[in-house]
N, C-alpha and C positions, 0 to 999 in steps of 0.2 A: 566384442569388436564391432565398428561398426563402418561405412564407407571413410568419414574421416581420418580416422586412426593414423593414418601415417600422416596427418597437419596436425595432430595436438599439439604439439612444441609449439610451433608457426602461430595457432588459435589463440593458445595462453601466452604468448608474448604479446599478441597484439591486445588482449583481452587486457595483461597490466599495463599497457599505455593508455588505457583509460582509465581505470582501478586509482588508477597514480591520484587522479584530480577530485579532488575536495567538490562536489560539484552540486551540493546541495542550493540552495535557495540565496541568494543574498543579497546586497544593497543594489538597487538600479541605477546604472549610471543613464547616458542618453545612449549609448550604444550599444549597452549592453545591458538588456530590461529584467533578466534575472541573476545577474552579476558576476564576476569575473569568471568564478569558478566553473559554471555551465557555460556559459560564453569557451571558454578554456575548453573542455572534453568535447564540447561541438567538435572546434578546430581538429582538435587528436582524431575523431572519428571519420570526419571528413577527409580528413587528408590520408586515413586509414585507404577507406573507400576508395578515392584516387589510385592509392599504390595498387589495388588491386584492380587496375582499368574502370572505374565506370567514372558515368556524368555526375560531378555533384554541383550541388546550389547551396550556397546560406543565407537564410531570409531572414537579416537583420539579427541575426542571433536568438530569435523564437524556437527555431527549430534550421533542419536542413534536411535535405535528401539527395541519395545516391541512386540512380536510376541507371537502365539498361531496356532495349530494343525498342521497338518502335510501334504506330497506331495511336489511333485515338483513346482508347481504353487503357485505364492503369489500375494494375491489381498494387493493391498498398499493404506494405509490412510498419506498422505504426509503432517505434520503438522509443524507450527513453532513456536518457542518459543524464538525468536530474536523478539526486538520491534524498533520501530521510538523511538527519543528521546520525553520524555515527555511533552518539549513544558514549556509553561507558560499558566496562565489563568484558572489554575483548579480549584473547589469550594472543594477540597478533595486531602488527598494526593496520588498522582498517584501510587503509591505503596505500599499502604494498601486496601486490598478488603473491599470496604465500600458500605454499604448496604443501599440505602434510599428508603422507601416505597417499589414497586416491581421491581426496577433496582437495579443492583451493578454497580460500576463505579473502575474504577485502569485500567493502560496503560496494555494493551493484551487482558483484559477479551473478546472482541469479535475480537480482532486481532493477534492471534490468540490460545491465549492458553485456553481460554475457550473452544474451539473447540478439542483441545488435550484432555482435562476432558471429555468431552462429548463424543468422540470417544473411549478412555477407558472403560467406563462405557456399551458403547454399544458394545465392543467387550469380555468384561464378559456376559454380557445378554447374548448373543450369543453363550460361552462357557458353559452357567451355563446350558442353555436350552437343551443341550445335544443331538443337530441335530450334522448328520455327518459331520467331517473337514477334509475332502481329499483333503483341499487344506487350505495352511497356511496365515492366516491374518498378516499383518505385519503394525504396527504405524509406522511410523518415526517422530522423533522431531528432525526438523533444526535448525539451529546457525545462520545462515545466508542469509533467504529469501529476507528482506529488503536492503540488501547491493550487492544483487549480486547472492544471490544463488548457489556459492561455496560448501555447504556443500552438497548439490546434484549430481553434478559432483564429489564430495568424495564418494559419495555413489558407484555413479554408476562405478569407477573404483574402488572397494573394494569389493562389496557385487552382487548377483546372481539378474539378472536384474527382475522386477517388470512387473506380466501380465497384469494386470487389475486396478482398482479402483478410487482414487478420493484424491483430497486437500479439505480440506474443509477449504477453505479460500477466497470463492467466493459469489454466493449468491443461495438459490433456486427459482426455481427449477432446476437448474442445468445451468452452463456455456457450451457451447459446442464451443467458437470459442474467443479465447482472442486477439485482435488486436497489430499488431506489436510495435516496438518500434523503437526510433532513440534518441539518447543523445547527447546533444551540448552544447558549452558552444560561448557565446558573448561577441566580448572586445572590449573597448574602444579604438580610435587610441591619439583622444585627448580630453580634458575635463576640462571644468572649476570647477566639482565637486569636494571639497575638501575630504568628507566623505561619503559614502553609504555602508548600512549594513542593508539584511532585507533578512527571511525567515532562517529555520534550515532545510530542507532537502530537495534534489530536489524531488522528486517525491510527495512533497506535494505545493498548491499554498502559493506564498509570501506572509502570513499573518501577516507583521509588517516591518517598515522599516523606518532608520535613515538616514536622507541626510543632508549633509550641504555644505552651497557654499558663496562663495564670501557676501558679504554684498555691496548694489547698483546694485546686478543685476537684481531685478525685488521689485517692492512694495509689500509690505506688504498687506495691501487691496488685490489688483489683485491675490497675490497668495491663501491668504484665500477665496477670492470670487471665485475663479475656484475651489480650493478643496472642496469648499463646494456644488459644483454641481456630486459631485460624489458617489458614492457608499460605498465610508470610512466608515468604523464603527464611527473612532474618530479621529482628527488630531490635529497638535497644531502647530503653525510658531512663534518662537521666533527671536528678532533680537538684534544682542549684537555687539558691537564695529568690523566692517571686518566680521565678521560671520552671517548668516541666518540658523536656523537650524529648521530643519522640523521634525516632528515624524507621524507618520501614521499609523492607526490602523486598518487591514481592515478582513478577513474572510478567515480560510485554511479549505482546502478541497483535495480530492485526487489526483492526476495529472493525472487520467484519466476521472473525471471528474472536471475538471477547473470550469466551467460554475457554478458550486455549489459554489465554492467561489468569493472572492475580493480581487484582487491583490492587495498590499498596496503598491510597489515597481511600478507597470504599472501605476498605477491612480497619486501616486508622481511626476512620470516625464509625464506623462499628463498634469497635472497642471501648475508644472514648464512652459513646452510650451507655453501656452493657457494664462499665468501671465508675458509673454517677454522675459523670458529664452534662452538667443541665444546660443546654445551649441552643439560641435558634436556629441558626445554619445546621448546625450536628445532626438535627430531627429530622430540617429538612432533606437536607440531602440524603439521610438514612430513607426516608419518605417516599422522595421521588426517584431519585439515582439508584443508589444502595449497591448491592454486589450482584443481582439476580441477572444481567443484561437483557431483561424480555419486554422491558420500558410496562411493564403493569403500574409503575410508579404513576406513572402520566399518563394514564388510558391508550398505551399502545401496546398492548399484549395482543399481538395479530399474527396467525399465518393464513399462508392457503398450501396448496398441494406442492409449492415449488421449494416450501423454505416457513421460515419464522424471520418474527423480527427480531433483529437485534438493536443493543444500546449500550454503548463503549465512553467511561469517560476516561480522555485522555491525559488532559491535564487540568490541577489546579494553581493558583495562585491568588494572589492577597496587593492587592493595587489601590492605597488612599484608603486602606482602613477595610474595604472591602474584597470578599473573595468572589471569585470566578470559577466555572470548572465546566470546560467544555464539553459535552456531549456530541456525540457523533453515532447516529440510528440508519441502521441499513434494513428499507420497508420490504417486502412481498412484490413481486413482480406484479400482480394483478390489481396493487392498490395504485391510487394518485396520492400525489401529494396533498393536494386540498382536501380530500378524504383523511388523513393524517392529519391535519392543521383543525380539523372539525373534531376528530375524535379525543385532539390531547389541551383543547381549547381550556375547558374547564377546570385544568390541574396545572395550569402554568402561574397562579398566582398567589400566595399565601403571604400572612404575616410574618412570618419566620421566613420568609426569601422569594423569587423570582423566577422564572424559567425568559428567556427568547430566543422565539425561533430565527436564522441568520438567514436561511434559505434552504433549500432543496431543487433534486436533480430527481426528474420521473425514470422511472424501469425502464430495464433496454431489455426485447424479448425476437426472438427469431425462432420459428418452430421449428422442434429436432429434424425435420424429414423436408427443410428446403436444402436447396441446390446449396448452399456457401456450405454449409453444415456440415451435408453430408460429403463433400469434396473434401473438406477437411479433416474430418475422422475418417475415412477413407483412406487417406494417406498417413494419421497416425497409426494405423491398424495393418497397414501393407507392408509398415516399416517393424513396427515392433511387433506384432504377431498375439497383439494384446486385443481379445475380443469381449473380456469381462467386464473393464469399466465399461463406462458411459458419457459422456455427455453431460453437461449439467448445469444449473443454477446457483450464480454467486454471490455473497454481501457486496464483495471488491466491485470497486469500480474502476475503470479502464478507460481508454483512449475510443472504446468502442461506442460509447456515449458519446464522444465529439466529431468520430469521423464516421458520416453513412456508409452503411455497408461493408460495415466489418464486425467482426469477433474477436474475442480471444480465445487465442488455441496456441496453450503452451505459455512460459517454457520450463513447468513447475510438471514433473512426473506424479502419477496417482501413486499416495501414498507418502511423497516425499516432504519433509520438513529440513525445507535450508534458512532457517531463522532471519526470513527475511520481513526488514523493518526491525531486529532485534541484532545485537551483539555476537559474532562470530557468525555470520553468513557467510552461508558458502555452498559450491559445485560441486558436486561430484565427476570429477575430469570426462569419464567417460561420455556424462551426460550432457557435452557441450558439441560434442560432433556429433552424436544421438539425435539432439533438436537440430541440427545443421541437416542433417540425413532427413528428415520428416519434414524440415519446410522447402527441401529441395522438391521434396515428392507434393508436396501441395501445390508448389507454385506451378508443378507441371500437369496437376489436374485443373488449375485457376485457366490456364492457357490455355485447355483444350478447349 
C-alpha cells in the first residue's frame, strides 16, 4: 500500500491516454518537428495536466510543461513522452494499456510516461498539501529523448533555465554519474553477403536478423551445428537453388547494458565463420564488433572504478551492395571522448571494411554526497525504507546531459526488469503510486 492507492484506477486511466498514441519518432512536418504522433501525446499530456489544475505551455511541439507556484527558481522534473518503436513479439497490444494480474503492459508505461503520471500526481499532493511554494515546480514532457534529445536543447534556448531536480527516467535510488557515449557505424569494403537485415534501433541490442549468401559457401550441417552452439533464442537455415538463407532469433536489451541480451546479427556471422564462410566483412566484423560488448575489438577495452565500457551493435543492413552496422559504446565516467577517438584511432581502418566515428556525448558526474543527491535519495529511503541499495553509475543516458542540474532518480526500482526498449513492457501497478509517493517527498525536500 502506498499514499496513492486509492487514485490507481484514476493514474492508469490517465496513464492509457497516453499509452494510446504511437508516439515514436516520425516524419517533420513544419509544425510539428517530430511528427504527428509525439506532437499527439504532447497534447494528451498537456491537457492531462490542465485537468488536474496547473499552468501548461507548448513550445512548438519540442516539448511542453506543466508548472505550479511561484519564484524565481524552478526545480524541474524532466520527463518523456517520445517512445522506441514497438518492436515485434508482444503477447498484448503495445498501445492499449492492458492490465494482467498486478502488471500493466503497453510501449512507455515504464519508459517513460508512466513516470510523467506519477510525477503529476505527486506535484498535486504537493500542491493540495498546502506547504509554501517560493519556488516554482516545473514537468517537462519531451518529443524527443530517444532520438536525440533535441526538444531540450529547445527548451533551453526558449525557456528560463532550470535550478534543481531530476528525470526520472533512470533507476533508484538515484543515478548520479551517466557514462559517456560514442556512435559509429561499420561498413563493408567487400562481401559475399547477398542480404542482411537485423535490429530496429541502435541504442538497443540486434534482437533478430536476416542474412543470406551464396548457396555452396558453406554446409548446411556446419552452419546449423555452429549455430546451435550459441546463445539464439531460435534459428532456422534454409537452402534453395543459389541461395542459403538464415533467420536468427536472439534477445534485445538496452545498449547500455549489452551483456543483458543476444545478439542475433554477432552470433550469425559467428557462425558463418566457424561453418567455412570465407568472407571480408564476416572477419571484420567477427574482429572488431564480435559478441564480447567490451570494444577490445577497437582498442576500447577501458574501465575505471565506476563501470566498464561497453559496446552494443544495434543494427545491421545492406544499402547499394554494402553493409552497415551500427555501433553504440557507453565510456567510463572518468574518460573524454578524445581520449576515446585517440585510443580506437588505429583500428578503425582495414581491408576487409571500415569503422566511423558519428559523434559522441562526455560523462555526466555529480558526487554521491552533494546537496541534489543526497535530497534525493533521502527521500527514496524515507518512503521505501530501502537503505541497501545505493546510488550509482549508468551506460543510459538521460535528459540529465541536456538539462543542468539535474539527475536521474527513478522510475525503474532496484532490481526491477520491465523489458523496457523490448516487447511486453510493463509496470507493476503498485509501483506507479510508489514513484508518485517518492517524488512527492523529493520535491518537498527540493523546496526546502
Amino acid at each position: 500500500m502506498n499514499k496513492f492507492t486509492a487514485q490507481t484506477e484514476e493514474m492508469l486511466n490517465q496513464l492509457a491516454r497516453l499509452v494510446q498514441y504511437n508516439s515514436e519518432r516520425g516524419e517533420a512536418t513544419e509544425d510539428k518537428p517530430f511528427g504527428e504522433g509525439p506532437a499527439a501525446c504532447l497534447a494528451e499530456g498537456l491537457k492531462i495536466a490542465e485537468e488536474m489544475g496547473f499552468r501548461t505551455k507548448n513550445l512548438d511541439n519540442y516539448c511542453g510543461y506543466a508548472e505550479m507556484g511561484e519564484g524565481p527558481e524552478i526545480i524541474g522534473i524532466a520527463a518523456h513522452l517520445d517512445i522506441v518503436p514497438a518492436g515485434d513479439g508482444w503477447d498484448s497490444a503495445p498501445f492499449t494499456l492492458t492490465r494482467k494480474g498486478d502488471k500493466v503492459y503497453g510501449r512507455g508505461v515504464s519508459d517513460d510516461k508512466g513516470a510523467v503520471i506519477a510525477s503529476l500526481y505527486a506535484m498535486k499532493a504537493v500542491k493540495d498539501s498546502g506547504i509554501p511554494m517560493h519556488k516554482r515546480v516545473r514537468l517537462l514532457m519531451g518529443c524527443n529523448e530517444e532520438t536525440g534529445s533535441r526538444c531540450m536543447a529547445y527548451y533551453n534556448e526558449h525557456e528560463e533555465p532550470i535550478t534543481c531536480g531530476f528525470t526520472p527516467d533512470g533507476n533508484f535510488p538515484g543515478i548520479y554519474g551517466e557514462k559517456g557515449m560514442l556512435a559509429m557505424v561499420a561498413r563493408s569494403k567487400n562481401t559475399k553477403i547477398l542480404e542482411i537485415q537485423g535490429g530496429f534501433v541502435s541504442n538497443a541490442v540486434c534482437h533478430k536478423c536476416h542474412v543470406v549468401i551464396p548457396g555452396g559457401e558453406v554446409r548446411k550441417d556446419a552452419l546449423e551445428a555452429a549455430l546451435a552452439k550459441t546463445p539464439l533464442v531460435s534459428f532456422s537455415v534454409e537452402v534453395t537453388e543459389g541461395r542459403i538463407t538464415i533467420e536468427a532469433q536472439g534477445v534485445s536489451a538496452h545498449a547500455s547494458t549489452p551483456q543483458l541480451g543476444v545478439n542475433a546479427a554477432g552470433y550469425t556471422l559467428q557462425a558463418l565463420a566457424e561453418a567455412g564462410f570465407k568472407d571480408d566483412f564476416v572477419e571484420f566484423y567477427n574482429e572488431h564488433i564480435g559478441v564480447t560488448n567490451d570494444g577490445a575489438g577497437i582498442g576500447l577495452k577501458v574501465e575505471d572504478e565506476f563501470g566498464p565500457l561497453t559496446l552494443n551493435n544495434g543494427i545491421v543492413g545492406m544499402k547499394d551492395g554494402q553493409i552497415f552496422a551500427t555501433i553504440d559504446i557507453r565510456f567510463p565516467v572518468t574518460y573524454k571522448v578524445d581520449q576515446l577517438r585517440m585510443l580506437c584511432a588505429r583500428h578503425l581502418e582495414e581491408d576487409q571494411g571500415s569503422i566511423e566515428i558519428l559523434g559522441g556525448g562526455e560523462p555526466l558526474f555529480f558526487p554521491p554526497d552533494s546537496d541534489l543527491v543526497t535530497k534525493l535519495v533521502s527521500a527514496y529511503r524515507d518512503v521505501t525504507g530501502d537503505y541497501e541499495h545505493e546510488p550509482e553509475v549508468i551506460g543510459g543516458g538521460t535528459y540529465a546531459k541536456s538539462i543542468p542540474g539535474i539527475i536521474a532518480f527513478g522510475c525503474e526500482f532496484p532490481g526491477a526488469d520491465n523489458h523496457i526498449h523490448d516487447a511486453n513492457e510493463s509496470l507493476p501497478v503498485e509501483e506507479l503510486g510508489l514513484q508518485a509517493e517518492i517524488y512527492q517527498k523529493a520535491i518537498e525536500n527540493l523546496l526546502a
